[in-house]
C-alpha positions in Angstrom: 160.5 -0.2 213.4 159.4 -0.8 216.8 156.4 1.5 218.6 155.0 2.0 221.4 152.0 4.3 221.7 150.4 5.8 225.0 146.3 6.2 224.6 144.2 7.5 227.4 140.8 5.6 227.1 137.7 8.1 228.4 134.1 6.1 229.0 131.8 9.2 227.5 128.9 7.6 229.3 130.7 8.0 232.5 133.6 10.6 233.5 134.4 8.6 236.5 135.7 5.9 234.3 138.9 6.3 232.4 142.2 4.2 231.8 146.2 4.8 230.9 147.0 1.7 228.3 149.9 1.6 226.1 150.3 -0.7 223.0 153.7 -1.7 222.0 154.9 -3.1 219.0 158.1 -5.0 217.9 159.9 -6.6 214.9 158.3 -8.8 212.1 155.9 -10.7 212.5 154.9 -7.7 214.9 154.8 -9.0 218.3 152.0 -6.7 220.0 151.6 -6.5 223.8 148.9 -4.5 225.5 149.5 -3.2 229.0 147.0 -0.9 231.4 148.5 1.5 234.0 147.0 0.1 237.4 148.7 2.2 240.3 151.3 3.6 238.9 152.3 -0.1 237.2 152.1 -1.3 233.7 150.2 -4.4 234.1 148.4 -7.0 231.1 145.4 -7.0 233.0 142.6 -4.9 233.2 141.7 -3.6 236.6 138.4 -1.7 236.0 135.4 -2.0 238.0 132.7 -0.8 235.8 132.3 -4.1 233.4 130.2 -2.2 231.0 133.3 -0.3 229.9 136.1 -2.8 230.0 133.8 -5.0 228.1 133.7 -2.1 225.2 137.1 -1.4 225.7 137.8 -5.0 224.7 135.0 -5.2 221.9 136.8 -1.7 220.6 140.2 -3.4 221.1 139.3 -6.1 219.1 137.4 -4.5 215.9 140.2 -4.4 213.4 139.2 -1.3 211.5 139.4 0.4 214.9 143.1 -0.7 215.5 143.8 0.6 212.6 142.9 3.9 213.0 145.0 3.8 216.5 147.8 2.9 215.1 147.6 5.8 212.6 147.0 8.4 215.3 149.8 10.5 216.3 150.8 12.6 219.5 148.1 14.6 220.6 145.4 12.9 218.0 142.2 12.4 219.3 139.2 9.7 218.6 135.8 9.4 219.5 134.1 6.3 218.5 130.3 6.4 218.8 129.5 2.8 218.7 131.5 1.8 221.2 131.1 4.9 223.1 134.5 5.7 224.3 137.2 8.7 223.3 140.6 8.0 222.8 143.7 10.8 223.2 146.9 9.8 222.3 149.7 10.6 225.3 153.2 9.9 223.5 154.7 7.9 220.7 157.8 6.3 221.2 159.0 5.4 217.9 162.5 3.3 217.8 164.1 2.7 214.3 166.2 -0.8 214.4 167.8 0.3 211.0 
């Protein structure tokens, strides 16, 4: 079953900062690309000028017990992780079932 899932990333310690990403999934082994909204274009780089939040965005993106939890969220879910200070809100789910 591949997946994609839409999360908008809030930075808590600043409302200015905040970023469209989507995190797609496919076959098996799952192939996993990440891509961030940068003008209204999906693109596999970052584009943020505050460097304290893209460099918690990455240290969230990278804690595995954190992934976890995204992938479990559905439409509309929420998350707010303390430690790393951000909130996430799920957008969409596109779920497409290869069977």
């Amino acid at each position: 079953m591949d997946k994609t899932i839409y999360y908008k990333i809030y930075d808590t310690t600043n409302n200015d900062a905040n970023i469209l990403m989507k995190i797609s999934t496919k076959g098996f082994p799952i192939e996993e690309k990440i891509e961030y909204d940068v003008d209204g274009n999906w693109a596999s780089q970052i584009n943020i000028n505050d460097k304290n939040f893209n460099d918690r965005l990455n240290m969230l993106l990278e804690d595995n017990n954190i992934r976890l939890i995204m992938d479990l969220l559905e439409e509309d879910d929420k998350y707010y992780n303390n430690k790393y200070k951000l909130r996430l809100s799920v957008q969409r789910v596109e779920i497409v079932d290869n069977y």
